[in-house]
C-alpha positions in Angstrom: 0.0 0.0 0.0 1.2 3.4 -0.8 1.3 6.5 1.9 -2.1 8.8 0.3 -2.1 11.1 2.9 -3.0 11.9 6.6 -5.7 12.1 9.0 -6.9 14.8 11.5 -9.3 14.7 13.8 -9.9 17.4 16.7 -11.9 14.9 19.0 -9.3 12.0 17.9 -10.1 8.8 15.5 -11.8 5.9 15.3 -8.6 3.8 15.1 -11.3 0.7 14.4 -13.1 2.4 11.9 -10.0 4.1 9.9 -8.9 0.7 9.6 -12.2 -0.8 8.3 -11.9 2.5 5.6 -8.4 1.3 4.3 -9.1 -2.2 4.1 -12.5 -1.3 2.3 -10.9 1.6 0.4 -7.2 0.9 -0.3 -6.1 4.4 1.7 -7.0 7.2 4.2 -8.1 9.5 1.0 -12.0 9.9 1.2 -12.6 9.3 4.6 -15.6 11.2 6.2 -14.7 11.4 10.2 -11.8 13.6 10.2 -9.9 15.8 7.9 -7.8 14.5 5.2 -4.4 15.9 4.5 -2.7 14.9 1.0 0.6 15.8 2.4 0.4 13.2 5.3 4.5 14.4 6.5 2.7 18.0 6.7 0.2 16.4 9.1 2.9 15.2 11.3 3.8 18.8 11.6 0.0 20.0 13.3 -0.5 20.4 17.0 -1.2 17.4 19.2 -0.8 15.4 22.3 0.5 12.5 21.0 2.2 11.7 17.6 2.6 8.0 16.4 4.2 7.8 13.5 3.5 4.1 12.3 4.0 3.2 8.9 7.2 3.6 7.3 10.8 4.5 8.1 12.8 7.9 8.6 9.6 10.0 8.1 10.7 12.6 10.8 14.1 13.8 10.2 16.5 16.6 9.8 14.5 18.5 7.1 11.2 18.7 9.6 11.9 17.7 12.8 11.9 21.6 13.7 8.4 21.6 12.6 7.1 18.9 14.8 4.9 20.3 17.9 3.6 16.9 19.6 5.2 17.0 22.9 5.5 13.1 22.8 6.2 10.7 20.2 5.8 7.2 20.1 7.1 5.5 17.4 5.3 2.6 16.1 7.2 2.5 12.6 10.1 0.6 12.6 12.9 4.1 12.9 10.5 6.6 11.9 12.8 9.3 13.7 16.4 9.4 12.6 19.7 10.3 15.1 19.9 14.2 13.5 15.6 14.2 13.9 16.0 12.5 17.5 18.6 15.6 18.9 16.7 18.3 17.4 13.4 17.2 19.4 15.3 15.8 22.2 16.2 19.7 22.4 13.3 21.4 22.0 12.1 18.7 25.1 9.9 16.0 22.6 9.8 12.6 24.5 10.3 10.3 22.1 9.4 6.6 22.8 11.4 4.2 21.1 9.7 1.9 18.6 11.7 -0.6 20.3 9.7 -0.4 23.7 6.4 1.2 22.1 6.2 -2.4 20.2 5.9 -4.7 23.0 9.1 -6.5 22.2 8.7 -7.6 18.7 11.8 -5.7 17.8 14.5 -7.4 20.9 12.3 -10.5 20.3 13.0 -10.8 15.8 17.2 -9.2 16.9 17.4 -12.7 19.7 16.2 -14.6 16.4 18.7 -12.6 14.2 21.6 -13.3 16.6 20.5 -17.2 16.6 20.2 -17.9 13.1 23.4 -17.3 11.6 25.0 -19.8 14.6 22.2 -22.8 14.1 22.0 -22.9 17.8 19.2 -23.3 19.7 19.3 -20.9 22.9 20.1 -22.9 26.3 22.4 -25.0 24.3 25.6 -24.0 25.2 24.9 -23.2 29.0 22.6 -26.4 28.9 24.4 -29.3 30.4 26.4 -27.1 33.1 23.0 -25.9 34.2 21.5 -29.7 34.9 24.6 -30.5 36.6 24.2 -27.4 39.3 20.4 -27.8 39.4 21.2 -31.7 40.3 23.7 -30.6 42.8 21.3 -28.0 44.3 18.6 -31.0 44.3 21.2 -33.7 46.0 22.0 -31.3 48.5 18.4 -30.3 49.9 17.5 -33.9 49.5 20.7 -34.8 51.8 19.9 -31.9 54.5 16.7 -32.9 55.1 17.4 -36.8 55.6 20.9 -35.7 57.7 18.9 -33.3 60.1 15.8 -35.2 60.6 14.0 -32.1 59.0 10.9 -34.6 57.2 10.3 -32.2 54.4 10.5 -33.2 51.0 10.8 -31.2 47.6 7.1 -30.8 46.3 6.0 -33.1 43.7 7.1 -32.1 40.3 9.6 -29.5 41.5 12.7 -31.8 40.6 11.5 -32.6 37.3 11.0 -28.8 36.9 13.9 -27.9 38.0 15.9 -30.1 36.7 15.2 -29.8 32.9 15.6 -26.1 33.0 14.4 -23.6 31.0 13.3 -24.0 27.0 14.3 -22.0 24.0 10.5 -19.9 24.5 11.4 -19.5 28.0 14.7 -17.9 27.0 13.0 -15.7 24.5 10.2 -14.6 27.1 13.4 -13.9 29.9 15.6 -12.1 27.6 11.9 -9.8 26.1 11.1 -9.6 30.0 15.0 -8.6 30.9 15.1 -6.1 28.1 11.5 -4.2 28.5 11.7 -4.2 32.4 15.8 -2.0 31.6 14.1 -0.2 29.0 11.1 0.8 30.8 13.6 1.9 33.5 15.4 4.4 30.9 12.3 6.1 29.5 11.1 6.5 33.0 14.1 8.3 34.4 14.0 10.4 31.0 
């Protein structure tokens, strides 16, 4: 689909319905609820609370990042802001949240499957074996305190079988997402 313009509406959009419009209508052009703006990088450039540049790449950079008045940005676009764009508004006190947090992981989440295809190794692989042997020894030790001592407790059922066969490749994924959005969130909240 080409870009065929922008969208303004005062009271805000229909997200919903401007997405039944394209689908139905191939584009934004025609579209009876808001205004429609030919020039959809000149629409980026209109006063608002919130701009979310979402569909393609580099669209706010050094030729009209000046121009931008949206106190916040959050990108939905893959790089829809580029470095020069990103220190211009970064000076004129624009908070810019990064496409890479704004997307809920997709973008850490498709780089861990980046990193892992060119190698042809599964995550946990390498780390796998040395793992089971601590989680064994971990297992062997509470198992021998509590016969030495008398305690009378045992591990609860299905523990040791968790425990010992570690975490899986989508558990990986999932702690590496969870690692990297929890840092990230950190960032943009002390910015």
């Amino acid at each position: 689909m080409k870009q065929d313009g922008g969208l303004l509406g005062v009271e805000g959009l229909n997200v919903e319905a401007v997405r039944t419009w394209i689908i139905e209508n191939g584009g934004v052009s025609g579209y009876r609820d808001a205004r429609y703006q030919e020039n959809g990088d000149a629409a980026m450039e209109e006063e608002c609370d919130i701009l979310i540049p979402a569909a393609l790449e580099v669209v706010i950079n050094l030729s009209n990042a000046v121009r931008i008045k949206s106190p916040l940005i959050i990108e939905a676009a893959n790089g829809p802001v580029t470095a020069g764009a990103d220190e211009i508004l970064c000076s004129q006190e624009t908070v810019i949240i990064s496409y890479m947090y704004s997307k809920a992981g997709a973008v850490p989440v498709s780089y861990f499957e980046w990193v892992k295809n060119p190698s042809h190794i599964r995550f946990g692989r390498i780390q796998r074996r040395q793992e089971e042997g601590c989680h064994q020894l971990v297992v062997d030790e509470l198992e021998r305190l509590s016969s030495d001592k008398g305690i009378g407790w045992q591990l609860s059922p299905g523990f040791k079988e968790k425990y010992l066969r570690g975490a899986d490749e989508l558990e990986l994924v999932r702690s590496g997402l969870d690692n990297t959005m929890r840092i990230s969130y950190q960032a943009i909240r002390d910015v």
